[in-house]
ZAMI-851449 format. One record per residue (C-alpha): residue number from 0; y, z, x. Coordinates in steps of 0.1 Angstrom, whole numbers, plus 5000, padded with zeros to 4 digits. Example, Ala and Ser with C-alpha at 12.3 -4.5 7.8 and 13.67 -1.06 7.14 Angstrom:
// residues 2
@seq->0&c2->4955&c3->5078&c1->5123
@seq->1&c2->4989&c3->5071&c1->5137
// end
This chain:
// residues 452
@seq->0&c2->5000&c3->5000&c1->5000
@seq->1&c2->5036&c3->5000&c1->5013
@seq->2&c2->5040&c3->5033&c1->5014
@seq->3&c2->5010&c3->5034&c1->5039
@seq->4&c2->5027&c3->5007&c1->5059
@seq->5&c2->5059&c3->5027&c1->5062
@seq->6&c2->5040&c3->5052&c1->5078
@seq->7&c2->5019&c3->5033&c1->5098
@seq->8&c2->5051&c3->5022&c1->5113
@seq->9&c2->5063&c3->5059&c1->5115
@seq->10&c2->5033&c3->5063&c1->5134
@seq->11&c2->5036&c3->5042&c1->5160
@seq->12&c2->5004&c3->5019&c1->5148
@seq->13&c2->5025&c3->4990&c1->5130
@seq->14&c2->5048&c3->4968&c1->5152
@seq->15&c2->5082&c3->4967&c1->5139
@seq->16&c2->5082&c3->4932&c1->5144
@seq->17&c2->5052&c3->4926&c1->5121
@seq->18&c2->5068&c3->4950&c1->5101
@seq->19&c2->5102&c3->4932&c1->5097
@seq->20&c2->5083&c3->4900&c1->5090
@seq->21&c2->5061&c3->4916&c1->5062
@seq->22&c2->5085&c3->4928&c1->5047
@seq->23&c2->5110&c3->4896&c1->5050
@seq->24&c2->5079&c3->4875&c1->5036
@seq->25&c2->5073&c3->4900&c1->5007
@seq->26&c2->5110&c3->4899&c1->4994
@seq->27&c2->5113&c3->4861&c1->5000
@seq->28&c2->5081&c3->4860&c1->4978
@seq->29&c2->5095&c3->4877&c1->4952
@seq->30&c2->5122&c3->4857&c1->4947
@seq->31&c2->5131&c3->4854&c1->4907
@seq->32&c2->5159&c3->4839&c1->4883
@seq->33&c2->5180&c3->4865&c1->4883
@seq->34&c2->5183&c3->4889&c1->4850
@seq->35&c2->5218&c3->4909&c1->4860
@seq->36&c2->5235&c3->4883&c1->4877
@seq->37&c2->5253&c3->4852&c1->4860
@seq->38&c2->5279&c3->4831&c1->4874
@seq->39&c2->5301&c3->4813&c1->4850
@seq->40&c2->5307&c3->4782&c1->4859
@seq->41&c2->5342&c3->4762&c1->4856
@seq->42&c2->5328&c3->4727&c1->4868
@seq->43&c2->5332&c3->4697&c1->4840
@seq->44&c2->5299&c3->4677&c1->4867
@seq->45&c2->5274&c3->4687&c1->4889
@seq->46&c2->5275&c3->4708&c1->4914
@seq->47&c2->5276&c3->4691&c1->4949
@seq->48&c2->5280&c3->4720&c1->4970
@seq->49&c2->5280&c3->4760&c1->4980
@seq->50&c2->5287&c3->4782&c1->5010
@seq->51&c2->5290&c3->4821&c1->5014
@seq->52&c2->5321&c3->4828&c1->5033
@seq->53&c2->5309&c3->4839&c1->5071
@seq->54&c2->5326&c3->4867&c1->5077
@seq->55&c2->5324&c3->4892&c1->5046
@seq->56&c2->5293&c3->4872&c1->5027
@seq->57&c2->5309&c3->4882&c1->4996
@seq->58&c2->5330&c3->4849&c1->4986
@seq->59&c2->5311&c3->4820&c1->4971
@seq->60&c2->5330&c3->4781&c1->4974
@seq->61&c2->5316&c3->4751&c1->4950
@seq->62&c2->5325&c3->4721&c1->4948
@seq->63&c2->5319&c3->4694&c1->4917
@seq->64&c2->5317&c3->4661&c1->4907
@seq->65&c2->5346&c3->4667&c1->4885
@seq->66&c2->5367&c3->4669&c1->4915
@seq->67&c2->5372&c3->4707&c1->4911
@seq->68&c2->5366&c3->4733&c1->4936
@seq->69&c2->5360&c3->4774&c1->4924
@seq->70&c2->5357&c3->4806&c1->4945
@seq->71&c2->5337&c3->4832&c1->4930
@seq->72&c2->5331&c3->4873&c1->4939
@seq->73&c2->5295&c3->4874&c1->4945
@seq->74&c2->5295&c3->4914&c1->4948
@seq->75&c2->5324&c3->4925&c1->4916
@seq->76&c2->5313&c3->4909&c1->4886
@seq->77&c2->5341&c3->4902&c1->4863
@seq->78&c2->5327&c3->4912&c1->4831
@seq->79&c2->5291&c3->4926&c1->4822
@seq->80&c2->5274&c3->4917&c1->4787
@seq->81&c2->5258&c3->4941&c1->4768
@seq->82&c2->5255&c3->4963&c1->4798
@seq->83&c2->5231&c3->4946&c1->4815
@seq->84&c2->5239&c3->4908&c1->4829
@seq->85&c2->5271&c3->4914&c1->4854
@seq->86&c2->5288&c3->4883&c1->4848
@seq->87&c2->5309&c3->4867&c1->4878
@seq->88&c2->5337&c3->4840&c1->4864
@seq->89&c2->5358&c3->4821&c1->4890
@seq->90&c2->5388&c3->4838&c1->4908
@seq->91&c2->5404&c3->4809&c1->4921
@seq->92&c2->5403&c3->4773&c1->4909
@seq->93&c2->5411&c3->4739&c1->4917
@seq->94&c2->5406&c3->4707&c1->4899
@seq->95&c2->5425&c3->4676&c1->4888
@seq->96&c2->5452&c3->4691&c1->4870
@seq->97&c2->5464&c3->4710&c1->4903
@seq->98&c2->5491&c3->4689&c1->4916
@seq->99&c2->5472&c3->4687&c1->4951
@seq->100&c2->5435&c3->4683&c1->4936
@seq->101&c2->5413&c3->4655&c1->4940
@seq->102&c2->5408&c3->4627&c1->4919
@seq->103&c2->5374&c3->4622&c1->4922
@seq->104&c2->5341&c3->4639&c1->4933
@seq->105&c2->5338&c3->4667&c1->4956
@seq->106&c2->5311&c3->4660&c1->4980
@seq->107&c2->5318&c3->4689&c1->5003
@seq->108&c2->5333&c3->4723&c1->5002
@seq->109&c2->5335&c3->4748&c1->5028
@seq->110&c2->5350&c3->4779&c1->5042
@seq->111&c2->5369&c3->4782&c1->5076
@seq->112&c2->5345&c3->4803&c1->5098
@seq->113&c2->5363&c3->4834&c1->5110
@seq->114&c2->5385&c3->4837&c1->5080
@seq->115&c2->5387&c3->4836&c1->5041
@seq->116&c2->5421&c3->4830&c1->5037
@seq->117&c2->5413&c3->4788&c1->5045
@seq->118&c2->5386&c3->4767&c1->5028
@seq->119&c2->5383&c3->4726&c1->5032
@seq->120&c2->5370&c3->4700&c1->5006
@seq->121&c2->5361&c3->4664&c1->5017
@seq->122&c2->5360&c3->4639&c1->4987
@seq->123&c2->5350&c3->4609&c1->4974
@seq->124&c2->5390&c3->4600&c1->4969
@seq->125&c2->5390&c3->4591&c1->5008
@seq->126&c2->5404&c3->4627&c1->5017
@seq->127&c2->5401&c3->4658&c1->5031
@seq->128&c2->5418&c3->4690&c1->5027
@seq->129&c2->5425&c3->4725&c1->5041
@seq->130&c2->5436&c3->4749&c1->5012
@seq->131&c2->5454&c3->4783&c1->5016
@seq->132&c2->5432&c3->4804&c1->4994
@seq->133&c2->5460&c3->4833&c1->4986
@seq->134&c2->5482&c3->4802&c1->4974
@seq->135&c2->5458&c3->4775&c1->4962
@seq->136&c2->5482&c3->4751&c1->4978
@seq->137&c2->5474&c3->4724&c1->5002
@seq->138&c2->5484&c3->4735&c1->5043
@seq->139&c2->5466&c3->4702&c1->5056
@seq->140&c2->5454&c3->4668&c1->5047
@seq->141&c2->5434&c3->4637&c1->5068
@seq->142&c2->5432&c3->4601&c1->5050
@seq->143&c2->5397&c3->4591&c1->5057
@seq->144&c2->5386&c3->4551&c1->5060
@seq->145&c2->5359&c3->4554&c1->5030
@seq->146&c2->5342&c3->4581&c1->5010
@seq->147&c2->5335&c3->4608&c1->5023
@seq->148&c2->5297&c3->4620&c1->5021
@seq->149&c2->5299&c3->4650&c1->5044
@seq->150&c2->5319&c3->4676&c1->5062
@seq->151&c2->5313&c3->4708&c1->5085
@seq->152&c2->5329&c3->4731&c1->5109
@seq->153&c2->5311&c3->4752&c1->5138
@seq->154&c2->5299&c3->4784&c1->5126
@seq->155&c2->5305&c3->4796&c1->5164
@seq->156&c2->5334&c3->4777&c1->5174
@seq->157&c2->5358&c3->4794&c1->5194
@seq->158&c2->5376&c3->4769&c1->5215
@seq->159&c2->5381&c3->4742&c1->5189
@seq->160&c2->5395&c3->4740&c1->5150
@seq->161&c2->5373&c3->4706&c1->5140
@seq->162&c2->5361&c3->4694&c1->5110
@seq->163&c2->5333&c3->4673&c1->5113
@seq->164&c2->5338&c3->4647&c1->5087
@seq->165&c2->5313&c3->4616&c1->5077
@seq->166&c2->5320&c3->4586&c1->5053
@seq->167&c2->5309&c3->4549&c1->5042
@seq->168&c2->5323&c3->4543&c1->5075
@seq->169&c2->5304&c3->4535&c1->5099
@seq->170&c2->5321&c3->4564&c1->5124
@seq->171&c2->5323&c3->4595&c1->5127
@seq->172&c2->5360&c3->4619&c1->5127
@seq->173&c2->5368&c3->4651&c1->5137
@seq->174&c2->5400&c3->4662&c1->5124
@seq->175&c2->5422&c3->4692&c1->5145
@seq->176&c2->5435&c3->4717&c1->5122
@seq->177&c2->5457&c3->4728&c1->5151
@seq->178&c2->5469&c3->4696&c1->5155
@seq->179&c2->5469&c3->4676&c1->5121
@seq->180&c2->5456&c3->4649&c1->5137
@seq->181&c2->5426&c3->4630&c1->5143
@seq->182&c2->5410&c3->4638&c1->5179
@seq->183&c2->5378&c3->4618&c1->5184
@seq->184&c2->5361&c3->4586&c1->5168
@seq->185&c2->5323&c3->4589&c1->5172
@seq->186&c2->5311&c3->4554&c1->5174
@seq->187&c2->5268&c3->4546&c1->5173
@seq->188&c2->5257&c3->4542&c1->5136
@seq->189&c2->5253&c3->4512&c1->5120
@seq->190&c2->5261&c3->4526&c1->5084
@seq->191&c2->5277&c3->4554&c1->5064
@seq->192&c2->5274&c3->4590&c1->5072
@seq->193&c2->5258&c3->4613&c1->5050
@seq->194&c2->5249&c3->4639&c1->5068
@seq->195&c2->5265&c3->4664&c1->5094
@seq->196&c2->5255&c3->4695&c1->5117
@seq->197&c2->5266&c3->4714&c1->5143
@seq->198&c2->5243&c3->4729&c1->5167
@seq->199&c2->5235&c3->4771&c1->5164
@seq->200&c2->5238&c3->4774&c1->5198
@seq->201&c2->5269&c3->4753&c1->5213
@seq->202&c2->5302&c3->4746&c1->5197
@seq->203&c2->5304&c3->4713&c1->5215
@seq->204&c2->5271&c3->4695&c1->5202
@seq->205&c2->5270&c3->4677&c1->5166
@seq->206&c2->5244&c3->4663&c1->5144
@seq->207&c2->5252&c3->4633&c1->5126
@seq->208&c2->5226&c3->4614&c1->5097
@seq->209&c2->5226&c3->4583&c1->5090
@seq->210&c2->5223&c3->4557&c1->5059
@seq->211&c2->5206&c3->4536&c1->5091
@seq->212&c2->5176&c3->4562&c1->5090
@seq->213&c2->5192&c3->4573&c1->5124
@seq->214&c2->5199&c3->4610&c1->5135
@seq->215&c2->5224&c3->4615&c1->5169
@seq->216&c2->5233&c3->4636&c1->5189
@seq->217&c2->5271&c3->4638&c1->5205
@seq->218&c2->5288&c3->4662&c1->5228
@seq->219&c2->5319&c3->4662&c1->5221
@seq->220&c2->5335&c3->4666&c1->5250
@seq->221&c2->5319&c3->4633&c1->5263
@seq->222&c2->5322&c3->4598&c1->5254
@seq->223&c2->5295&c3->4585&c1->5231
@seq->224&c2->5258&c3->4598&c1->5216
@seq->225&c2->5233&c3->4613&c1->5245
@seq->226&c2->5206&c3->4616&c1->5222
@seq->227&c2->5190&c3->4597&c1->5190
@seq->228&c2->5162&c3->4612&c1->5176
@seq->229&c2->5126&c3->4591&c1->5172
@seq->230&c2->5100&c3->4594&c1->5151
@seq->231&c2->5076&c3->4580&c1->5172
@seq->232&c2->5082&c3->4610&c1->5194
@seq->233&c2->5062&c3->4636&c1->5188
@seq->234&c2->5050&c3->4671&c1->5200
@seq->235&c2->5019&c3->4693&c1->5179
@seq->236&c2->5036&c3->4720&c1->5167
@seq->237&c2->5062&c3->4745&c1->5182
@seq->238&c2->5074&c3->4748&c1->5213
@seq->239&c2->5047&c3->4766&c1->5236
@seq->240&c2->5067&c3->4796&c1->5257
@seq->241&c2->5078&c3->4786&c1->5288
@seq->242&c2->5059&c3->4799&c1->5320
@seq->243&c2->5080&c3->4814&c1->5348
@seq->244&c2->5066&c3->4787&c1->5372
@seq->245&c2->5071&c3->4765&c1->5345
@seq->246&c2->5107&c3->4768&c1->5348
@seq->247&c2->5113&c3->4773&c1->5385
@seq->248&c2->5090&c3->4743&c1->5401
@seq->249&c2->5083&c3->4720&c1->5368
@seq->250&c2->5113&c3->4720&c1->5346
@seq->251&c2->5121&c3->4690&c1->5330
@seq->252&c2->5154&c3->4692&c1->5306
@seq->253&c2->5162&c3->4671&c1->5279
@seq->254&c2->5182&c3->4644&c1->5304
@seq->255&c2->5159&c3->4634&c1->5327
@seq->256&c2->5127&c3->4646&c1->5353
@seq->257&c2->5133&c3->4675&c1->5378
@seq->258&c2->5139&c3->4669&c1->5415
@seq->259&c2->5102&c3->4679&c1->5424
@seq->260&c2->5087&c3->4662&c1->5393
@seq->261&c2->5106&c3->4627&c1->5407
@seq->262&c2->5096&c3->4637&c1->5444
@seq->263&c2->5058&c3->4641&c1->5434
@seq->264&c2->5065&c3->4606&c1->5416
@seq->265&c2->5075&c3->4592&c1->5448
@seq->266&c2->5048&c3->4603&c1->5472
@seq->267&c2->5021&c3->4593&c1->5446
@seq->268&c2->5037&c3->4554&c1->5449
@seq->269&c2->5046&c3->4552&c1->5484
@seq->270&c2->5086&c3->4547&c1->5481
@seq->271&c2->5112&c3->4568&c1->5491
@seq->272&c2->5148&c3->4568&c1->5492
@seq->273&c2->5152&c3->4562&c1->5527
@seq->274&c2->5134&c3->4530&c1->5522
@seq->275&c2->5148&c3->4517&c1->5493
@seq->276&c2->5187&c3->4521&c1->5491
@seq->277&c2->5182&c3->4501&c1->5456
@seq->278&c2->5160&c3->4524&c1->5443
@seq->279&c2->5178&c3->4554&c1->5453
@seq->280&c2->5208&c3->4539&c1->5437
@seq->281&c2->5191&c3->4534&c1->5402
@seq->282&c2->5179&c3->4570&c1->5402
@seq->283&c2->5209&c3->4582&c1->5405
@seq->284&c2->5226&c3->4564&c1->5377
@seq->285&c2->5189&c3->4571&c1->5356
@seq->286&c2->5181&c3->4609&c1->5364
@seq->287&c2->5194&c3->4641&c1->5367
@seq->288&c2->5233&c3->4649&c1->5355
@seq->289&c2->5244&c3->4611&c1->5366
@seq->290&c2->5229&c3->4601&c1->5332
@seq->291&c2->5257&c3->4616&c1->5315
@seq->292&c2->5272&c3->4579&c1->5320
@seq->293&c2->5248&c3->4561&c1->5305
@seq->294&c2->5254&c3->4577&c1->5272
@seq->295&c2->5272&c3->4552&c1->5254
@seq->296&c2->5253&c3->4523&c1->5258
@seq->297&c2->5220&c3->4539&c1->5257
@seq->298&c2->5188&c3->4515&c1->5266
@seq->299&c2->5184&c3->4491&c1->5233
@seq->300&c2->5151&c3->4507&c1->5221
@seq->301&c2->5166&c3->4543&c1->5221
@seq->302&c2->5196&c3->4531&c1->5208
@seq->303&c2->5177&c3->4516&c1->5179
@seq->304&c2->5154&c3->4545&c1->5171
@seq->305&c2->5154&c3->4558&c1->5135
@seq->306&c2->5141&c3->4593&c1->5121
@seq->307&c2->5136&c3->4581&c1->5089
@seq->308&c2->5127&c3->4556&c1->5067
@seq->309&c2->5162&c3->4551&c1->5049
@seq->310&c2->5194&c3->4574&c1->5051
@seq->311&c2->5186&c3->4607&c1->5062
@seq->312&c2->5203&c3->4630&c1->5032
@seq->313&c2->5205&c3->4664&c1->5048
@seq->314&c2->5201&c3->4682&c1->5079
@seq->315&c2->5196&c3->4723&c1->5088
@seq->316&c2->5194&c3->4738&c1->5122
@seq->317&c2->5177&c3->4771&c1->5124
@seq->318&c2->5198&c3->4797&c1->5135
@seq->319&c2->5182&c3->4803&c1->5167
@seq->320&c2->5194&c3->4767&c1->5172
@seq->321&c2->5158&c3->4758&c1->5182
@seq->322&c2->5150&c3->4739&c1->5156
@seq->323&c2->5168&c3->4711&c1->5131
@seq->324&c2->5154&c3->4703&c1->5096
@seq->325&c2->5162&c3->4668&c1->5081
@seq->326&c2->5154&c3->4652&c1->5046
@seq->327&c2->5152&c3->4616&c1->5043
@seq->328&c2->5149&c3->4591&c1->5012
@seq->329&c2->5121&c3->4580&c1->5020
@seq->330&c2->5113&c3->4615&c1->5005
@seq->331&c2->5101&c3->4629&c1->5036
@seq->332&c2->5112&c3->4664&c1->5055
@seq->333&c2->5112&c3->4669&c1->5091
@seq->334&c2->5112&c3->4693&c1->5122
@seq->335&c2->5126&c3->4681&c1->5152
@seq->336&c2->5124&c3->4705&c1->5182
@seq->337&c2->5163&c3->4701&c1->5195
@seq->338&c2->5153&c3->4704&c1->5234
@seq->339&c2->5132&c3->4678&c1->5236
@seq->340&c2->5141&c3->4657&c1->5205
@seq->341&c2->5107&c3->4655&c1->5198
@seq->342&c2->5093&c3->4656&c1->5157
@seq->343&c2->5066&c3->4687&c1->5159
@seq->344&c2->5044&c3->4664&c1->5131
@seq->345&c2->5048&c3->4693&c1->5104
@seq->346&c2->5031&c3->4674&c1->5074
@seq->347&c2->5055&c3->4686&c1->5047
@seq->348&c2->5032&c3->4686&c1->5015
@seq->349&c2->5045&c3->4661&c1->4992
@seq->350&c2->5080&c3->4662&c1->4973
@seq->351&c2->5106&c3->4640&c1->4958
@seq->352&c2->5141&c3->4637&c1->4969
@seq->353&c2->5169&c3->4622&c1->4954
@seq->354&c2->5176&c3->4591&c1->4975
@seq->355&c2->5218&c3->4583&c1->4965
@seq->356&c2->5237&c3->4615&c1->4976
@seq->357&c2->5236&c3->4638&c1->5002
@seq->358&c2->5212&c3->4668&c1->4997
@seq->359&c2->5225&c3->4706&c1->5011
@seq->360&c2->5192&c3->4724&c1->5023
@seq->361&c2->5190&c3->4763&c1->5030
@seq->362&c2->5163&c3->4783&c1->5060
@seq->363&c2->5161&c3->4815&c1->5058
@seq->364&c2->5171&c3->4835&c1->5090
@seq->365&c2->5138&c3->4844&c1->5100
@seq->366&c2->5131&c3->4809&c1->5103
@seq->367&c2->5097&c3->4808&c1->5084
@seq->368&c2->5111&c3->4794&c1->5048
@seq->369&c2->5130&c3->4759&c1->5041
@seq->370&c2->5148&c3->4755&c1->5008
@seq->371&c2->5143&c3->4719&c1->4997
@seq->372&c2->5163&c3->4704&c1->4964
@seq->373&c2->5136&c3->4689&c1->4949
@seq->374&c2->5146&c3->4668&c1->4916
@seq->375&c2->5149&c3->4695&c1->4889
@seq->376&c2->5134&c3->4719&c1->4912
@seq->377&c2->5135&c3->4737&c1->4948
@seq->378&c2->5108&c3->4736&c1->4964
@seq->379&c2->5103&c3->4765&c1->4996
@seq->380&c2->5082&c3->4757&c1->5023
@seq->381&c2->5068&c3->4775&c1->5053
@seq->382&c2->5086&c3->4758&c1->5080
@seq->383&c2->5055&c3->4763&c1->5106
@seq->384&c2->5025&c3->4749&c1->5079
@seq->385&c2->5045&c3->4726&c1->5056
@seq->386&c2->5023&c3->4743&c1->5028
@seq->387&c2->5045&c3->4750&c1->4995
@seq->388&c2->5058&c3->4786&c1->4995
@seq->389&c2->5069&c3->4787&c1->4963
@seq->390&c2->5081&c3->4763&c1->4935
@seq->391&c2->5115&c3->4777&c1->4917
@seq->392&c2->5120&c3->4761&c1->4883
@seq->393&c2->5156&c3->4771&c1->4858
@seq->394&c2->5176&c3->4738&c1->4859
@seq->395&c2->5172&c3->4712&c1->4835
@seq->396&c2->5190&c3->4685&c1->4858
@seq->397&c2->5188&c3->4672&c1->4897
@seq->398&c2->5193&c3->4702&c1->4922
@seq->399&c2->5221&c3->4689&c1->4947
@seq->400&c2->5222&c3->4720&c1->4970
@seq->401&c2->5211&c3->4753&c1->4976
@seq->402&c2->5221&c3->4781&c1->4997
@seq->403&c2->5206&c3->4814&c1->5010
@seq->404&c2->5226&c3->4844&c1->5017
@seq->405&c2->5207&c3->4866&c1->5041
@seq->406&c2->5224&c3->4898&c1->5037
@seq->407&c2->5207&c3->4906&c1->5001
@seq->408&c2->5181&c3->4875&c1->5000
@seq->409&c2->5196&c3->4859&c1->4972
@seq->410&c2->5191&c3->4822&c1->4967
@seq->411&c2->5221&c3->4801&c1->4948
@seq->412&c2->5213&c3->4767&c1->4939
@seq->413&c2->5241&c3->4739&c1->4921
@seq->414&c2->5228&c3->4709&c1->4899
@seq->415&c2->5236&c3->4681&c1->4878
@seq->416&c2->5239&c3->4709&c1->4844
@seq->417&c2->5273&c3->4720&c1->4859
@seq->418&c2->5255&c3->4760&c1->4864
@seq->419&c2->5249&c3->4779&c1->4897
@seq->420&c2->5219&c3->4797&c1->4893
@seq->421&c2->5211&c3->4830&c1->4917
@seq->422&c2->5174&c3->4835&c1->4926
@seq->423&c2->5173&c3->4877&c1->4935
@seq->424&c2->5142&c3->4893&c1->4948
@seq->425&c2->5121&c3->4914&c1->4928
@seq->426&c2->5106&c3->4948&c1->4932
@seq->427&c2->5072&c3->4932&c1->4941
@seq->428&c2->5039&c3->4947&c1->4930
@seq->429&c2->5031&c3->4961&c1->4972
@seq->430&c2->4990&c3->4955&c1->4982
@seq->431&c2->4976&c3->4956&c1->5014
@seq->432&c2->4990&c3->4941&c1->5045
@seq->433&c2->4960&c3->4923&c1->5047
@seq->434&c2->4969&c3->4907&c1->5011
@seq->435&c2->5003&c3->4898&c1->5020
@seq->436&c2->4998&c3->4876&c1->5047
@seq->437&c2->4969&c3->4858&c1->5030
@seq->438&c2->4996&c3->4853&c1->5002
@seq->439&c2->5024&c3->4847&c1->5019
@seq->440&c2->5012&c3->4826&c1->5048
@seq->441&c2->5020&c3->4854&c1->5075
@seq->442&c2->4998&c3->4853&c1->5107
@seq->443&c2->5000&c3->4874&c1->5139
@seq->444&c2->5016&c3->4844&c1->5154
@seq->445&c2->5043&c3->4854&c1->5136
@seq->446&c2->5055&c3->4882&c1->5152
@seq->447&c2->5063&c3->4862&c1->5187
@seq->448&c2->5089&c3->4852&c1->5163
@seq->449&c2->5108&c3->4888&c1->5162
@seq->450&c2->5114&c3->4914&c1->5192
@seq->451&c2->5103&c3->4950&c1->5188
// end
């Protein structure tokens, strides 16, 4: 029972890894339409996006199709009916009739990182803009070329104010706050943007889909894409742990062969660079940190790789920034293993995604569960299995997005019925550890994932 858990951790006899994940698994399994909680929603069309705020995780942002925008207080309900459903209705709006609003859908709304006070909406009118949420009036706008699909800022940025915005152009902007201006023009797809990510683990990297089926990588603070992202690629499964002599005499980053992995190379086929000046001039424009210049162009068949089958509709990193999820409509999900850029083959068990718009896709923090908008549906799956985790069921219309906030577990998912609906765990009926794991998919493996 849980109790006997609690005190087998007391005890010294249960890791509080395993512990943590048990217990992580259990509420995640638990997960319900919620019975206290209702948000009513403003929206006049379907919900397109949501985001907690970062810093509090209290404030929730939408955006909808009606080209409105609404903040609500996740924690304070404004109302409660018949003393038993708190009821939380908007406490700052935005829509057409606000002399700065948007004229037409809202693909993309979210909040600036370190602060609630600004919040940004990109739009299918061709726009994006930075609002003042104390005075709902517009600080900031950027004209964009086409419609714009996607937007997103660095959760960890502290050097840089950009909005990473992609449209039916084929290129991707970042837009200075700071500034007002445009700063860089990422050039490499052959199609519109739908899809956006920065990495977890550096401000300067970004994660751009494709309606070309590709997925690139940019730094920033260089000129053109260092990576594209290939199906044909592959690794089985995570990443194994890296061996201390791994990593002093082995180590091959994601640019190019070590110095002893391209000396072994050399001794194996009789050349060296004393012999050959025109070999040791193309390895250093090929390996090692020279390669940096070889970004833009890229060799043709890398340049030309896709990840999907058709435009890749949403991508996730995991917040260890290990790890990036990416939908596809070709219906297909996938883990890509950001170091290497290699797909770990995770056979996803079947879905079916919408294939027009841009879909916003939630992990939990662990990582072990995906969120997947799944026509009327979301589907979770275990991230490391594929298997189906659960199936959650409550809209009557296409799920565009879904987002989890970690602090209480609760689950928020916008569709095309205008309502956000809040998925709360609960109080599970506790069996054996033994139980749970069979249940919820939980191995020993598992607990390499946490640190005691």
């Amino acid at each position: 029972m849980w109790w006997e858990e609690v005190r087998g951790r007391e005890r010294g006899e249960l890791r509080a890894g395993r512990f943590q994940a048990a217990a992580r698994a259990r509420r995640a399994a638990s997960l319900a339409l919620s019975n206290s909680k209702e948000f009513a929603t403003p929206h006049h069309g379907a919900v397109n996006s949501l985001q907690v705020d970062l810093t509090e995780g209290r404030y929730l942002l939408s955006g909808a199709s009606d080209g409105s925008a609404a903040v609500f207080d996740a924690w304070n309900a404004t109302e409660c009916q018949s003393g038993f459903i708190a009821k939380h209705k908007h406490i700052l709006l935005v829509d057409k009739q606000h002399q700065n609003g948007h004229r037409f859908t809202i693909s993309a709304a979210l909040w600036y990182p370190v602060d609630t006070g600004l919040f940004v909406t990109a739009s299918f009118d061709q726009f994006v803009k930075v609002w003042d949420t104390n005075s709902t009036q517009v600080i900031m706008d950027f004209k964009m070329p086409g419609k714009v699909f996607a937007a997103a800022m660095s959760p960890i940025a502290t050097t840089h104010m950009l909005i990473a915005t992609g449209s039916a152009d084929v290129q991707v902007r970042l837009c200075d706050i700071a500034s007002g201006a445009f700063t860089h023009t990422l050039s490499g797809h052959r199609d519109g943007i739908m899809s956006l990510e920065w990495s977890a683990s550096s401000e300067w990297i970004l994660m751009s889909g494709g309606c070309d089926g590709a997925i690139r990588f940019w730094d920033i603070r260089r000129a053109g894409c260092f990576r594209v992202l290939d199906q044909s690629q592959s690794q089985l499964g995570r990443r194994p742990p890296l061996l201390k002599s791994t990593t002093e005499n082995d180590h091959i980053d994601s640019l190019g062969p070590s110095t002893s992995t391209r000396s072994l190379a050399q001794k194996r086929t009789g050349n060296s660079k004393k012999n050959s000046p025109t070999l040791r001039k193309s390895q250093k424009l090929t390996h090692g940190p020279m390669q940096q210049r070889l970004h833009p162009g890229l060799s043709s068949s890398q340049n030309r790789a896709t990840s999907h089958y058709g435009a890749v509709t949403g991508l996730r990193t995991t917040k260890d920034g290990m790890y990036l999820l990416s939908s596809g409509s070709d219906s297909r999900l996938r883990l890509w293993d950001i170091d290497s850029g290699c797909n770990t083959l995770v056979n996803f068990e079947a879905m079916r995604l919408q294939t027009g718009k841009p879909l916003q896709l939630a992990v939990t923090d662990d990582p072990s569960i995906v969120f997947v908008p799944c026509m009327a549906s979301i589907k979770a799956y275990n991230i490391w299995s594929g298997t189906t985790f659960r199936t959650f069921r409550g809209h009557y219309e296409l799920v565009n997005c879904c987002y989890y906030r970690e602090q209480d577990q609760e689950l928020y998912t916008g569709s095309n019925d205008r309502q956000i609906l809040v998925w709360s765990p609960s109080t599970p009926a506790f069996t054996e550890m033994e139980d749970d794991e069979k249940r919820h998919g939980l191995s020993a493996a598992d607990e390499d994932n946490w640190s005691d």
